[in-house]
Each structure stands twice: as C-alpha cells, then as structure tokens.
VOKOLGU-834782 format. One record per residue (C-alpha): residue in one letter; x, z, y. Coordinates in pm, whole numbers, plus 50000, padded with zeros to 5 digits. Layout:
<nodes>
[A; [X; Z; Y]] ...
</nodes>
This chain:
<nodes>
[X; [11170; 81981; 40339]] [X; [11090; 81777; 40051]] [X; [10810; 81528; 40017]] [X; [10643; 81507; 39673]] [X; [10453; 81218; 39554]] [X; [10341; 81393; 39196]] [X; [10209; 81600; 39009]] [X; [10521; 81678; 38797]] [X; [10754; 81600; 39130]] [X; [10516; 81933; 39274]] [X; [10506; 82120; 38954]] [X; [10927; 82127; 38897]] [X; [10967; 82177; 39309]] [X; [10743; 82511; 39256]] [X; [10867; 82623; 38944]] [X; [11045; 82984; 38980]] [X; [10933; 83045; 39322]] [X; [10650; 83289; 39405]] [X; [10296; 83130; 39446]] [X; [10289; 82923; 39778]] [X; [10136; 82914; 40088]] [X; [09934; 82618; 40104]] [X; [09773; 82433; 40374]] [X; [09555; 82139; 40336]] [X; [09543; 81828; 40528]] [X; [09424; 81480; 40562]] [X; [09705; 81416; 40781]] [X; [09724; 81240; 41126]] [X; [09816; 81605; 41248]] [X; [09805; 81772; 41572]] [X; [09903; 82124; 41682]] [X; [09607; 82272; 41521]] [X; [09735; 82194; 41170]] [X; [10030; 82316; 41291]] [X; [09981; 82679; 41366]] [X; [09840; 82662; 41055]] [X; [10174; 82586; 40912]] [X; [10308; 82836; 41104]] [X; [10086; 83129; 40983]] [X; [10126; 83041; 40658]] [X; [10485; 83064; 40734]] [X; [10457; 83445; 40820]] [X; [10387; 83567; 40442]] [X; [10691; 83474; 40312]] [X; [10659; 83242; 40058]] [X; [10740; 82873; 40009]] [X; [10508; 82673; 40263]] [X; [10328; 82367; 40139]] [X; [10142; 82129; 40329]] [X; [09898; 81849; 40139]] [X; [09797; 81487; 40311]] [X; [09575; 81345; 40132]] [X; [09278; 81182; 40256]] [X; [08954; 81246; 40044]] [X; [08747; 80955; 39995]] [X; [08474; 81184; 39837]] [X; [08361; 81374; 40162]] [X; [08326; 81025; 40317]] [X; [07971; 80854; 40321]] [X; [07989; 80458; 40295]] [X; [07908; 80417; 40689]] [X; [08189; 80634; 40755]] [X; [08549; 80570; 40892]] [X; [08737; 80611; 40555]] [X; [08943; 80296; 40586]] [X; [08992; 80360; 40951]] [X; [09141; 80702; 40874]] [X; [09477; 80716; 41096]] [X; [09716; 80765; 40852]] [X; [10099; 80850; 41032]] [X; [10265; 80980; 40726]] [X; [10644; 80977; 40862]] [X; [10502; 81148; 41165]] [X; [10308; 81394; 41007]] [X; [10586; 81471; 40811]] [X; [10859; 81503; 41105]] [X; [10597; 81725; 41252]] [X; [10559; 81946; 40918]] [X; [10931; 81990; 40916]] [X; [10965; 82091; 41257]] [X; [10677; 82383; 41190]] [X; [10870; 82529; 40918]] [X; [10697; 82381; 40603]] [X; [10875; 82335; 40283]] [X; [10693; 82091; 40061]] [X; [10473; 81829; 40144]] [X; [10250; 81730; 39893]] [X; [10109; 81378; 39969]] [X; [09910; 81197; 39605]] [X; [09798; 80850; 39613]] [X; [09438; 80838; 39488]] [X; [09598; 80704; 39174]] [X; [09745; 81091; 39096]] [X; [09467; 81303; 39231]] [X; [09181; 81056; 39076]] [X; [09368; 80890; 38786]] [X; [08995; 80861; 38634]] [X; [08651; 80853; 38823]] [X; [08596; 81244; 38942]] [X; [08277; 81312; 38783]] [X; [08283; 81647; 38758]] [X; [08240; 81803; 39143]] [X; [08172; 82121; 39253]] [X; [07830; 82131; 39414]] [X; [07776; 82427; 39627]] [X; [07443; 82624; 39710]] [X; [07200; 82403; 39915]] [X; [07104; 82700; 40152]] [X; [07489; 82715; 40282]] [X; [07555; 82340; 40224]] [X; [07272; 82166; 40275]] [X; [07238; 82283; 40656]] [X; [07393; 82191; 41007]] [X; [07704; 81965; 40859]] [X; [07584; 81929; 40516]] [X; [07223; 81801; 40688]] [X; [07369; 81531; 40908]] [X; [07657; 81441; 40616]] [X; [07502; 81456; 40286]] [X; [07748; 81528; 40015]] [X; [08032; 81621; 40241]] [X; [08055; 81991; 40120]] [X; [08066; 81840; 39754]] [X; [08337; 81624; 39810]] [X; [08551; 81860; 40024]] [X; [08526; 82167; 39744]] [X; [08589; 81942; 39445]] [X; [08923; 81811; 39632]] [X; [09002; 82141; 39744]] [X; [08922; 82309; 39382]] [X; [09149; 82023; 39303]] [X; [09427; 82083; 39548]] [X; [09416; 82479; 39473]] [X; [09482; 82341; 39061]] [X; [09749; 82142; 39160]] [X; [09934; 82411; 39429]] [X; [09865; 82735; 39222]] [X; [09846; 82890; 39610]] [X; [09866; 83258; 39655]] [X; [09753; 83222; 40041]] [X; [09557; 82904; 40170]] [X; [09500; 82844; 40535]] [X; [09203; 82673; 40673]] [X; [09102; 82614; 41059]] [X; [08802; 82787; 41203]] [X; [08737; 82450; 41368]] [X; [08536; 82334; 41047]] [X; [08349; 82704; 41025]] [X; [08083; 82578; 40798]] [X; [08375; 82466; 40596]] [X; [08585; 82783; 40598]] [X; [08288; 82957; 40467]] [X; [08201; 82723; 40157]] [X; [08557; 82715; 40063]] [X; [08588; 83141; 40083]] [X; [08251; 83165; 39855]] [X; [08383; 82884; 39636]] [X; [08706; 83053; 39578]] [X; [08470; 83440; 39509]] [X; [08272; 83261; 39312]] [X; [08537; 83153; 39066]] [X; [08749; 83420; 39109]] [X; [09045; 83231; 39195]] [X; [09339; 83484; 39328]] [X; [09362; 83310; 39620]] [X; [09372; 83462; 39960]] [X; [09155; 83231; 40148]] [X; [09286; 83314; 40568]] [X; [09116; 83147; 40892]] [X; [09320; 82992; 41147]] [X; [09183; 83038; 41562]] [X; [09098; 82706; 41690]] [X; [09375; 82525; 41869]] [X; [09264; 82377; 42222]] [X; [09386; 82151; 42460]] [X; [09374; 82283; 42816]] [X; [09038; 82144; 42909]] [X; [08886; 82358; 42606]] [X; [08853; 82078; 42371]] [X; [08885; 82137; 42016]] [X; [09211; 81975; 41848]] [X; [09097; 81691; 41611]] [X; [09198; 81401; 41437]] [X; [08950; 81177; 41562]] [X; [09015; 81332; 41934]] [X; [09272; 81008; 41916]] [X; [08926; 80787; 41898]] [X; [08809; 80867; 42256]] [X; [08912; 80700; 42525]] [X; [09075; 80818; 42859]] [X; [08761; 80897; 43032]] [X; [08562; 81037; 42680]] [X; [08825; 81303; 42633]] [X; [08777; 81359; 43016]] [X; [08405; 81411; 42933]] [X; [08449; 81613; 42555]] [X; [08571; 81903; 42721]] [X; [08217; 81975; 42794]] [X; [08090; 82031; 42451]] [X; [08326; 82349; 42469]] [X; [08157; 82415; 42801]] [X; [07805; 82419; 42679]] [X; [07886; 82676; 42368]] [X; [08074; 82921; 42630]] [X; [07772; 82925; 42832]] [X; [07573; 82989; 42543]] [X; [07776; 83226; 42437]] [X; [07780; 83457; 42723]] [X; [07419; 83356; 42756]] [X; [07386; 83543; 42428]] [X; [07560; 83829; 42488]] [X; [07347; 83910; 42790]] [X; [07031; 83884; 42537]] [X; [07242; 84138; 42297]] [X; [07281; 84390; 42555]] [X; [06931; 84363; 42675]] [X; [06811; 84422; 42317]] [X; [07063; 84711; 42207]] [X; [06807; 85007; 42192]] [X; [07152; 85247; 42357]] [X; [07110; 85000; 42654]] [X; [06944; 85135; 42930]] [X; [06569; 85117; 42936]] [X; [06531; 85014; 43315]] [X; [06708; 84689; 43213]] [X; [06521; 84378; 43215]] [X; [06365; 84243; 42898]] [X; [06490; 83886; 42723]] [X; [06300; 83624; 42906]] [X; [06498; 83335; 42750]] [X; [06467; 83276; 42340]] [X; [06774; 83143; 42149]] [X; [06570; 82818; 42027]] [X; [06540; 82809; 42458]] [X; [06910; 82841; 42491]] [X; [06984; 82555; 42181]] [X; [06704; 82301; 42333]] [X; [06874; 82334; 42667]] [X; [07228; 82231; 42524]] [X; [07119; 81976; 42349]] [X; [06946; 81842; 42659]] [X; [07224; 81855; 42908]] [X; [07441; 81685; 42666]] [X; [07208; 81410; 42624]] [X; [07152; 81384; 43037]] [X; [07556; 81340; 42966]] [X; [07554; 81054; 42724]] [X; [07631; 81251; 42427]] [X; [07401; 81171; 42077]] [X; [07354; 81567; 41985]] [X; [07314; 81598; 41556]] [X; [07269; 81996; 41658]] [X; [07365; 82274; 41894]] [X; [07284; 82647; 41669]] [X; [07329; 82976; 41753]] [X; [07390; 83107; 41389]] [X; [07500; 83424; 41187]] [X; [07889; 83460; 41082]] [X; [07781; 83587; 40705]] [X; [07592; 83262; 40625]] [X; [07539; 83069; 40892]] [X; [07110; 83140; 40861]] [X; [06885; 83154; 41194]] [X; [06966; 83530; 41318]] [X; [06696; 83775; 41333]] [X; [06600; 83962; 41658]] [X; [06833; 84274; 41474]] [X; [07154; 84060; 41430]] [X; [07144; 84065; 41827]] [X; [07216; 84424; 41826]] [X; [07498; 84362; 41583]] [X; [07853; 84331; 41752]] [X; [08041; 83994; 41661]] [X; [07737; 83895; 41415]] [X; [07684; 83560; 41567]] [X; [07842; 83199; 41594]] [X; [07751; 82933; 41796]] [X; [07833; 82580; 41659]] [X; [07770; 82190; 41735]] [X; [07828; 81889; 41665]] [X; [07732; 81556; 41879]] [X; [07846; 81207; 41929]] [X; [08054; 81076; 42222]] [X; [08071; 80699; 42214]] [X; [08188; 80643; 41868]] [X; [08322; 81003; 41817]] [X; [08191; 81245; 41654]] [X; [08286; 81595; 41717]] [X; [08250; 81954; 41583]] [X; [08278; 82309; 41776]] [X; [08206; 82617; 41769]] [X; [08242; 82964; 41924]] [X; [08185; 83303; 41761]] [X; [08015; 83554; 41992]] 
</nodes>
C-alpha cells in the first residue's frame, strides 16, 4: 500500500490504471470504514482510501481541533482491508488558497434534520467531496448508510453534475449492543456506550411500530383489522421523550421517506421499503446519528 501526501504523488500512483475505487474518510477508523474498503475491493479496481479531515463541515463550537487523528493506525488498518492507496493532503494541498467557491445544495434536502441542527455542514461536506472526486477521478465511491442524509446529497450532487461516478451505499456496521460504529463512539465513556445502545433500540421499536401502521393501512389488508390508533408525529414525540427520561439531549427522532427524506404521506405507508427512520441526540458530550430504513 502506498501512502500519498500529493496531488502529483496521487496523480503518477493512478496513472495507467483503470479509474479507482475510492472511499472517503476523515480517519480515526473503525470497522465500518472498513467494510467499506472491503466492498470497494470487490469491483476490481485499484482501492483508494482518503483521510483528510474537513475543516469546512465543522461549525466554530465544534470539535475540529479535537478530531482524533491516528494516521499510522488508520493506515495499518487500511492495509490490512485490502486498500491500495491512501490518499492523506494536509490542508495546505487540498486548500492551497481560501475555498470560496462551495457547492451549496438545495435547502429542502439540506437544510432539514442534519443540515437544521448543523448549518452549513452539507456545504462543506459536498465541496470537499466534489473536491476529493477531482482529485481521485473515482469510477466507484463508497459511502456509509450511517450518514443517510449524507449518502443522499452526495448521490444528487454527483446526478446533478453528471459526474460518471457510481455513487454505492455501505450497511451500517454495529457493535453487538446495536450501536452504530462512529468516530466519536471513542468520546463516551464506559457506562455512555453502555447506555448508546439504546438510541438503536428506540428506532427498532419505531420501526416495527411502523410497519404495524403499514399493514393496517394497505387497502389488500383485511378489513376486520383494526384501524391506526397511533400517528407517526405520536410515535416520534414518544422517542424523543424516553430518551430524554434517559438523559439524552434529542436534536430529532423522524420517521422520513427514502427518496428525499420529506414527512411521508398517509400513501407512502402502503409503499413497501418507502420509509426511514433517523435520529440524532446528545449523550453527555457525544453526539450521535442513526438510522433504520423500514
């Protein structure tokens, strides 16, 4: 595996292979990024792996600077998953000037559930991603269904500007408990990551809360069965309320629609696999992100 600090060190390491497979990273890695890895393995083509950690999706009150960076474990751990390249700028080659031109996307996908509670995030993630994708010349890219809001913006960026890129989701890698896989899971303490495990909990229960509502409202069901007596918004308030009775700080539990991630209509519940439930709250000084298509 070789580790590439440039732009031209990248460019003369890729030249006269086919178009990589490319998976992003901010580093401090975990198994999550690598399965990622390891799909991207399976098309055949030269695997590389970026770390670089964006200062542009980071607000001023956020934990830039505390970041964990392990670069020589990250990179042991990108070897051992099969990746070729690792492609790891200082600020000084991705940003060599100010970045003022940044891809803004639409407010109606942005603007809501992450891109509410983190203004500007979705800005600075696609204009270092549009970046990254410049810089890689990927064929394939793999991203984590983890960040699902995320996933989305980056397939519609990539339509939108018709990049030949095959933009391919990744499950979400757990730990036993259920808990998401995270770089900031290394924040909680001993007794937190005891307790995260529940956020999981809550969006399976709302889950197959919602699939009894979709059966009860599929016009083939049968006509003796009982009508919906709970709303979503019912099933949403109650989350957020039994993580708070937990401690958590809830920024939003929302049962949403795949396609764009709007408020679902009485009709998407007839719809198989039309739904996703995601969430994000605050445990201690944590802040973490699910979610859980249904």
């Amino acid at each position: 595996m070789q580790i590439l600090k440039t732009l031209t060190e990248l460019r003369a390491a890729l030249e006269n292979r086919s178009a990589p497979a490319f998976v992003p990273t901010m580093g401090n890695l975990h198994e999550g990024h690598l399965s990622l890895v390891r799909q991207a393995r399976a098309f055949n083509r030269p695997v590389v792996a970026s770390i670089f950690v964006n200062r542009l999706q980071f607000a001023p009150n956020e934990d830039f600077d505390q970041y964990p960076r392990t670069f020589e474990r990250d990179c042991e751990l990108l070897e051992s998953a099969g990746c070729d390249f690792v492609f790891a700028p200082t600020e000084a080659v991705l940003y060599p000037e100010p970045q003022v031109f940044k891809v803004t996307p639409p407010a109606e996908l942005a603007d809501i559930l992450e891109g509410h509670f983190r203004p500007g995030f979705f800005i600075g993630v696609c204009t270092v991603v549009l970046k990254l994708f410049q810089c890689v010349h990927p064929a394939v890219a793999v991203f984590g269904k983890k960040d699902y809001q995320q996933l989305l913006i980056i397939r519609r960026m990539v339509e939108q500007f018709a990049m030949p890129i095959q933009i391919v989701a990744g499950e979400t890698a757990r730990a036993d408990s259920g808990l998401a896989l995270s770089s900031r899971n290394g924040y909680l303490s001993a007794a937190e990551r005891v307790e995260a495990a529940h956020l999981h909990a809550e969006l399976d229960a709302i889950a197959a809360a919602v699939r009894t509502l979709s059966a009860r409202s599929d016009p083939s069901a049968s006509k003796q069965a009982d009508p919906p007596n709970v709303s979503l918004t019912t099933l949403e308030d109650a989350a957020i309320q039994r993580l708070r009775e937990r401690g958590w700080v809830p920024d939003y539990v929302s049962i949403r629609r795949r396609a764009d991630l709007q408020a679902p209509t009485e009709a998407d519940l007839t719809v198989s696999e039309a739904l996703v439930v995601v969430a994000a709250a605050r445990l201690g000084q944590t802040r973490l992100i699910d979610n859980l298509e249904i």
